[in-house]
ZAKE-255869 format. One record per residue (C-alpha): residue in three letters; y, x, z. Coordinates in steps of 0.5 Angstrom, whole numbers, padded with zeros to 4 digits, always signed. Each point is the difference from the previous one (the first is absolute). Example, Ala and Ser with C-alpha at 12.3 -4.5 7.8 and 13.67 -1.06 7.14 Angstrom:
# residues 2
ALA-0009+0025+0016;SER+0007+0002-0002;
***
This chain:
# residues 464
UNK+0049-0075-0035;UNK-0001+0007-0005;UNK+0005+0006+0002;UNK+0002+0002-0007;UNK+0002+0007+0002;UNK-0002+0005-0005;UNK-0001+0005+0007;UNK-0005+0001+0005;UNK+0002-0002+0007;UNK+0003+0007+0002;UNK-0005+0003+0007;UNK+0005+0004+0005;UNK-0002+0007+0000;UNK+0001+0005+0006;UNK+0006+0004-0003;UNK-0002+0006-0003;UNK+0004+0006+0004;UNK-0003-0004+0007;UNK-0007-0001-0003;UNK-0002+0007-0002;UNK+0001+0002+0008;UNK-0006-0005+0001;UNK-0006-0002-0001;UNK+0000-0007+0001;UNK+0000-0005-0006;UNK+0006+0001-0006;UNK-0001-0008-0002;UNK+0001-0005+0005;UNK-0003-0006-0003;UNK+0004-0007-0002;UNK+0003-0006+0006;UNK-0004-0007-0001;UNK+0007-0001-0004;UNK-0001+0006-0004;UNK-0007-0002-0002;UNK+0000-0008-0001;UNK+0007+0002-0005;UNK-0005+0005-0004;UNK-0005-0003-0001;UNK+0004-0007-0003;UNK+0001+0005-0006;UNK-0008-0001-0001;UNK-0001-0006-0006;UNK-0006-0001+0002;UNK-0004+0001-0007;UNK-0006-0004-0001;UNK-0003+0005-0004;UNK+0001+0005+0006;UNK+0001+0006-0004;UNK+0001+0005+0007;UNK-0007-0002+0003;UNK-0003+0004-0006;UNK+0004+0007+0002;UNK-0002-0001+0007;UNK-0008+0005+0000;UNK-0001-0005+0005;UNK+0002-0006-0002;UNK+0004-0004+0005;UNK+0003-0006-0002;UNK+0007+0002+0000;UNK+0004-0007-0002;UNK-0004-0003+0006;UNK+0002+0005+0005;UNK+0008-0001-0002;UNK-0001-0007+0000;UNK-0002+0001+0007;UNK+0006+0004+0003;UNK+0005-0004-0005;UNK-0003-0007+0005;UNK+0001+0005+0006;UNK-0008-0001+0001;UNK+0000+0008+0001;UNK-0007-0001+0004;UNK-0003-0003-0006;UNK+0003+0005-0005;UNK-0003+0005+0005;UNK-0008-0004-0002;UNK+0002+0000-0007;UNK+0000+0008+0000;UNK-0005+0001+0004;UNK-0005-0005-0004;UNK+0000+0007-0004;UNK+0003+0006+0003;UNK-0001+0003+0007;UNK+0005+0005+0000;UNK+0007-0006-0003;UNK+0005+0005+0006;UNK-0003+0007-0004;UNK+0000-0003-0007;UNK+0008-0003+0001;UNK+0002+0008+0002;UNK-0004+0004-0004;UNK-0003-0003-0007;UNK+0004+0001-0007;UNK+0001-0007-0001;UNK+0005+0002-0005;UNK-0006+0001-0005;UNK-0005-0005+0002;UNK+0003-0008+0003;UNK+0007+0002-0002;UNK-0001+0003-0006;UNK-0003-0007-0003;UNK+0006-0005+0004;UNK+0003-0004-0005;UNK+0007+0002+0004;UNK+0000+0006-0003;UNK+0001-0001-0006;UNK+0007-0001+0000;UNK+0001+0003+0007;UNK-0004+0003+0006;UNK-0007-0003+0002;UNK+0000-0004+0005;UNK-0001+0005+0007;UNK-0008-0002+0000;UNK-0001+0006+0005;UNK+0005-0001+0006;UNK-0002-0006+0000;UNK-0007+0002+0002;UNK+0002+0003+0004;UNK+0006-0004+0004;UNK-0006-0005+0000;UNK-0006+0005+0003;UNK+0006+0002+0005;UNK+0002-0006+0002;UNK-0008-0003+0001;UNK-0001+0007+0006;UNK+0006-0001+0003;UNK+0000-0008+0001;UNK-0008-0001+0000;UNK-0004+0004+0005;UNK-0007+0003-0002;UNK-0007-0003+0002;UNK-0007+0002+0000;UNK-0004-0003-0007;UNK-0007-0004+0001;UNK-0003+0002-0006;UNK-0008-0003+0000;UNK-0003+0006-0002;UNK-0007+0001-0004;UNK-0001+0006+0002;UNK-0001+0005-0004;UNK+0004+0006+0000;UNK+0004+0004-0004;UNK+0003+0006-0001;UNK+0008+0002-0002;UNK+0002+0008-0001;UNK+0006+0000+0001;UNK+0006-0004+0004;UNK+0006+0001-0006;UNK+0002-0006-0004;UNK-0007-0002-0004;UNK-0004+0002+0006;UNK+0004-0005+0004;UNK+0000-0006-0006;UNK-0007+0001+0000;UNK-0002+0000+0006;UNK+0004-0007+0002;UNK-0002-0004-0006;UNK-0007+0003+0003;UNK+0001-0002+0007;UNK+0002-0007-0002;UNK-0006-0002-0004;UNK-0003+0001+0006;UNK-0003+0008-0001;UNK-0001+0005+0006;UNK+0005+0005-0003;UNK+0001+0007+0003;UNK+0006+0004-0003;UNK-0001+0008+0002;UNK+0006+0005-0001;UNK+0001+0007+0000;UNK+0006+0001+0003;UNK+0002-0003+0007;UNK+0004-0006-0001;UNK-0001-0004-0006;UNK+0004-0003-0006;UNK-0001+0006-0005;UNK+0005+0001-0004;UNK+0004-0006+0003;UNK+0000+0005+0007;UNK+0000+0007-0002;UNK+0004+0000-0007;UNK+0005-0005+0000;UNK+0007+0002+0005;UNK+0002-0005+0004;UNK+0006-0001-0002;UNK-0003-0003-0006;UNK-0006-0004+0004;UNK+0000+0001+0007;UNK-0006+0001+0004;UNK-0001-0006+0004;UNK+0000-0004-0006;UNK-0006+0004-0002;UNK-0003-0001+0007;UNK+0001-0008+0001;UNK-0004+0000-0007;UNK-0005+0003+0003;UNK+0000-0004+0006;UNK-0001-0007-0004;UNK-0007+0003-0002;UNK-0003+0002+0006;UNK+0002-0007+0003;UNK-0005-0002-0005;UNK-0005+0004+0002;UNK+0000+0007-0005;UNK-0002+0006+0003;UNK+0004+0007+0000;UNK-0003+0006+0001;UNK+0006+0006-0001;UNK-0002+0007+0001;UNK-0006+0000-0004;UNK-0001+0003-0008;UNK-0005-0003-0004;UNK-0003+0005-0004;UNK+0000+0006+0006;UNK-0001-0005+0006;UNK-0004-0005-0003;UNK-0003+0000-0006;UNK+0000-0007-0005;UNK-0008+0000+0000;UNK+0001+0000+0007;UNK+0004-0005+0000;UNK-0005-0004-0003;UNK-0005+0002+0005;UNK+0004-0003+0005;UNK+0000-0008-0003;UNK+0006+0001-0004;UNK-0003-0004-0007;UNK+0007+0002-0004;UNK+0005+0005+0000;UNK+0008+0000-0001;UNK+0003+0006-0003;UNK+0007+0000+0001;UNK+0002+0007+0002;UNK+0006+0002-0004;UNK+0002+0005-0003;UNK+0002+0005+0005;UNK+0000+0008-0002;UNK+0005+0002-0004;UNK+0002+0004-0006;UNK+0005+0006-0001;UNK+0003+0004-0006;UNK-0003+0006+0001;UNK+0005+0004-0001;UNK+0001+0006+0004;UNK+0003+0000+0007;UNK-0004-0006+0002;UNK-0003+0002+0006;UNK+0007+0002+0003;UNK+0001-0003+0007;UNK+0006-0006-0002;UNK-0004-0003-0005;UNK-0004-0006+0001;UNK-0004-0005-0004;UNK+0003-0007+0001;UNK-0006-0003+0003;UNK+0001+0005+0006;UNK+0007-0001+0001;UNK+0000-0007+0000;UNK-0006+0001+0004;UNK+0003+0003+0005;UNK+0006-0004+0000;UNK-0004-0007+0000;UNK-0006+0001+0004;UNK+0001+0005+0005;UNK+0009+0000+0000;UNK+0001+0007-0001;UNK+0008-0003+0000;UNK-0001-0001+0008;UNK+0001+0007+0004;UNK-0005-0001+0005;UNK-0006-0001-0006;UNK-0005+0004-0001;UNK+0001+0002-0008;UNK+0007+0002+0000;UNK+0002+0001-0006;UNK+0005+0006-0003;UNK+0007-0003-0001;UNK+0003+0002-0006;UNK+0006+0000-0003;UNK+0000+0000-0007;UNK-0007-0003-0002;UNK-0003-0001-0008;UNK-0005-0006-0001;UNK-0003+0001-0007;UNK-0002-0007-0002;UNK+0003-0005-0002;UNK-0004-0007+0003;UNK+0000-0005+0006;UNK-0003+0006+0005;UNK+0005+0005-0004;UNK+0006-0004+0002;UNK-0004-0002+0007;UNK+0000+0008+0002;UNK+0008+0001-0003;UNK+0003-0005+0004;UNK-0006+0001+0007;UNK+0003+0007-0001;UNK+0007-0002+0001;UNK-0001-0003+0006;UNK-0004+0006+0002;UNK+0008+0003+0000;UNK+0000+0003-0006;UNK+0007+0002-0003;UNK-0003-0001-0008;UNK-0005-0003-0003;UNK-0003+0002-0007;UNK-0004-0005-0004;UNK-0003+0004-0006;UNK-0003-0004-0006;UNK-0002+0002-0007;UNK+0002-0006-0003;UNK+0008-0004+0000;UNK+0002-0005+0005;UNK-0002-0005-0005;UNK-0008+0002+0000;UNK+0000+0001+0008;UNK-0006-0005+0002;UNK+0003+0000+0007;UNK+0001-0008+0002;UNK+0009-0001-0002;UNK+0001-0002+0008;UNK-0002+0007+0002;UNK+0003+0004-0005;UNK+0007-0004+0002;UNK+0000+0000+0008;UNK-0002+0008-0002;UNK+0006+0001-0005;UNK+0004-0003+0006;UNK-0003+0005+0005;UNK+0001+0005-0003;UNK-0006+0002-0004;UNK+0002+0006-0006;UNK-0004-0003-0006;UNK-0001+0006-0004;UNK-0003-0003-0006;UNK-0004+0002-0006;UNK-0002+0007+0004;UNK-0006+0002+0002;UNK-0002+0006+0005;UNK-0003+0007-0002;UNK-0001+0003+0006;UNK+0002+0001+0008;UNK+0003+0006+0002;UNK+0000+0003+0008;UNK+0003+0004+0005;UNK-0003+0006+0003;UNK-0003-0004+0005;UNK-0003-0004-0004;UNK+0004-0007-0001;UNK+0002-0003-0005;UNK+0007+0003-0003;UNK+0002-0004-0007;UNK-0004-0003-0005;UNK+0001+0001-0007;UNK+0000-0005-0006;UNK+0000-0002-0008;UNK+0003-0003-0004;UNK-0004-0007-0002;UNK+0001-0003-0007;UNK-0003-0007-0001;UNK-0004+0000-0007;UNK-0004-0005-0003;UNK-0004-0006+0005;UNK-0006+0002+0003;UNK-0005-0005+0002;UNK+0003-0003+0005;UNK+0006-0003-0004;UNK+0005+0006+0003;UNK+0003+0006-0004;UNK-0005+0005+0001;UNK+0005+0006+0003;UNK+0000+0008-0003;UNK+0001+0005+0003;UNK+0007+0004-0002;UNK-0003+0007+0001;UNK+0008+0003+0000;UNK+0002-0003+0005;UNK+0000+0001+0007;UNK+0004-0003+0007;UNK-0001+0003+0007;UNK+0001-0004+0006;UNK+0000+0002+0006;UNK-0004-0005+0005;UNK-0003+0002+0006;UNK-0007-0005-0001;UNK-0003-0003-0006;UNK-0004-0007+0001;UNK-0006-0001-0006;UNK+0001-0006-0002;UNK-0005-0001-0007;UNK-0005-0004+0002;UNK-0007-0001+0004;UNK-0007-0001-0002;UNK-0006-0002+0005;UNK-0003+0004+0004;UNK-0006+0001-0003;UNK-0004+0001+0007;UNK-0003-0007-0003;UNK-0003+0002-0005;UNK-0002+0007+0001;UNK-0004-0003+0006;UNK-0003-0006-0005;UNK-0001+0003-0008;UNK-0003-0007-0001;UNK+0007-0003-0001;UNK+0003+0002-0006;UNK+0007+0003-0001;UNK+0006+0002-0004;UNK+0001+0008+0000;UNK+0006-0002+0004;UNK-0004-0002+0005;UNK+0001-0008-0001;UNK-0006-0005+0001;UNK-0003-0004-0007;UNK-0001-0006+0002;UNK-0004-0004-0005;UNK+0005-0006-0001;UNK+0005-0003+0004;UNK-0003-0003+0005;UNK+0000+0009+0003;UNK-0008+0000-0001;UNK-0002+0006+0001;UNK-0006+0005-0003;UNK-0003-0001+0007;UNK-0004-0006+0002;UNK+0005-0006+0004;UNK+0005+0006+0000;UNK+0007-0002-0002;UNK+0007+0003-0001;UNK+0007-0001-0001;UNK+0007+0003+0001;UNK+0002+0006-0001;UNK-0005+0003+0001;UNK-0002-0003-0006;UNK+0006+0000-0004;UNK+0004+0006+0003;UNK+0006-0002+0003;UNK+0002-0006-0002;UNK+0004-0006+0004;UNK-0002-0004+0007;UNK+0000-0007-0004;UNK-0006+0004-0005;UNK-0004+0003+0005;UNK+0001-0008+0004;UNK-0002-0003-0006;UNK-0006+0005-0001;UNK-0002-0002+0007;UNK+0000-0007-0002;UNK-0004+0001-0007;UNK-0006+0004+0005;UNK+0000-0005+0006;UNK-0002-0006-0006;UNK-0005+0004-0003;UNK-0003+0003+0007;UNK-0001-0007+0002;UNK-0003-0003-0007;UNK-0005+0005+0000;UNK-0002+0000+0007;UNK+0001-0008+0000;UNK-0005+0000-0005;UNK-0004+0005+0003;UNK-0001-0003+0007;UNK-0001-0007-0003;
***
């Protein structure tokens, strides 16, 4: 029987003024209940409408006929038919502008909940069926992927399960990308990332941490080793900064190293080995998903205020709507339509205050958003003890400055020849953000999967 609520199944949440004193997740997930009742709002369109929003097209009316039958399990199989990571995706996609967007439910009230829904069935599927080794036949040919974040780990599954000897190298110490080091826990728990890892080790993918592919070893290098194609899933992990004056004060921060810090290396634990400054009043400049990420991990971090600084209105903030409301009920000071000049500091060298203008929106940019212009008259001075850079990242160009033969951007981004992440190089690929600058998880997956079809075309075609 379809349930006629106009509103989505509501997911209980910590509350606010316990949640910002820990780190552990806000949102707590559905009860079988909870999830079944949500998922009898779905109509199951025969045109399925949601399944052309999702970059990696699951069957979404499949997968919610699954859960409504109670068959959890099966659902879990529908999801995994096209995605790895269905537990991260369910937590951290903005569904809101993808699936949901096209559900016919939100033409006259909420879309169906297509993303707790996933996640419900992705949690329910690790806490009820235990994880084996995958016997894949292999055809022993060996393939490389650069980088273990969500293209790099989509790639290399839909590699694996073809039957391709596949070794994934990761800079840092611990894999997952940006899942590990750039998402708060809160938000996306790190077990959630490991357990994903571990389904790919069981089915035979190789990890080798530790190890920079353009400074340790060298692509031709790789394929002087065996490899016949390389994946290039390497984010975009250097970030950006106003340059205004005052930036290199002790308190400022990029975001990318704050959350790193935080994420990786658990800054927030006094026994960690790269503590971080505990402030009072803090400043992110930025008003994005990693924006609102610093703001609200520097609440939990102890700090009394906590300034968002945008130059656009509420309206335009590109945030997704559940972030920006657990951080209005955290107490996040949105100061809208502002942008910082520049960083003042003590005689000592720390941040002091920062001093703002006034932003007035004009005609649309490219982007379809109001273009903001400066207001040279005006001038707010806020007191805050660190300023977290929250404006952007763009890839580290160690790949390209090491390989000129492969084409990029002036802002260090790969060209690929079409939408299969073919490169300039030779049985080169590449997808994510390294490609697009930062983007979303489910783009970078979908990317991982266009290149994994086209590595298999080509080499299944080449060694035939």
């Amino acid at each position: 029987m379809i349930n006629l609520s106009k509103v989505k199944e509501l997911m209980p949440v910590q509350e606010p003024l316990f949640r910002i004193t820990n780190f552990d997740e806000v949102s707590l997930g559905y009860t079988l209940e909870q999830a079944q009742n949500e998922a009898k709002r779905c109509l199951d369109c025969k045109h399925k409408p949601c399944v052309n929003g999702c970059p990696v097209g699951i069957d979404i009316p499949r997968f919610i006929t699954k859960i409504i039958e109670g068959n959890i399990e099966e659902a879990y199989q529908v999801i995994s038919e096209s995605s790895l990571l269905p537990s991260v995706c369910g937590r951290v996609c903005p569904q809101e502008t993808q699936c949901e967007a096209l559900c016919v439910r939100a033409n006259k009230g909420e879309a169906v909940a297509i993303g707790n829904l996933e996640r419900f069935v992705a949690d329910y599927h690790y806490k009820n069926t235990p994880t084996s080794k995958i016997d894949i036949k292999s055809n022993q040919i060996k393939i490389a992927v650069i980088g273990s974040g969500p293209a790099g780990l989509t790639a290399a599954n839909d590699l694996s399960k073809l039957g391709y000897l596949v070794d994934i190298y990761e800079a840092l110490h611990t894999p997952g990308g940006v899942l590990t080091y750039g998402i708060p826990a809160f938000r996306l728990p790190k077990d959630i990332v490991l357990r994903e890892v571990e389904m790919l080790k069981n089915q035979g993918v190789n990890i080798i941490t530790n190890t920079i592919i353009g400074q340790t070893i060298y692509l031709d290098e790789l394929f002087e080793m065996g490899y016949q194609a390389i994946f290039l899933g390497t984010g975009a992990g250097l970030p950006k900064f106003l340059g205004i004056p005052g930036e290199m004060l002790n308190g400022v921060y990029s975001a990318n190293e704050f959350l790193t810090r935080i994420n990786l290396m658990k800054a927030y634990e006094k026994t960690s080995q790269t503590p971080i400054q505990i402030a009072n009043r803090v400043a992110v400049i930025g008003g994005g998903n990693v924006a609102l990420d610093a703001a609200r991990a520097a609440k939990r971090l102890g700090a009394k205020e906590v300034y968002i600084i945008y130059r656009r209105s509420m309206k335009e903030l590109p945030a997704r709507l559940e972030e920006v409301h657990h951080a209005v009920e955290e107490g996040i000071i949105f100061k809208m339509q502002m942008n910082a000049k520049e960083i003042y500091g003590n005689e000592f060298g720390f941040v002091q205050k920062v001093r703002c203008v006034d932003m007035i929106l004009g005609e649309k940019d490219e982007s379809g958003r109001a273009k903001p212009i400066e207001d040279p008259n005006s001038s707010h001075i806020i007191e805050v003890d660190s300023v977290i850079m929250a404006i952007g990242t763009t890839p580290n160009p160690l790949i390209i400055q090491a390989n000129p033969d492969i084409e990029s951007t002036r802002q260090g981004c790969i060209i690929t020849l079409d939408d299969t992440g073919k490169t300039s190089k030779d049985m080169v690929y590449a997808g994510g953000d390294v490609v697009t600058g930062s983007a979303t998880v489910i783009l970078a997956m979908g990317a991982g999967k266009k290149a994994a079809t086209a590595i298999d075309m080509k080499l299944g075609s080449k060694n035939s």
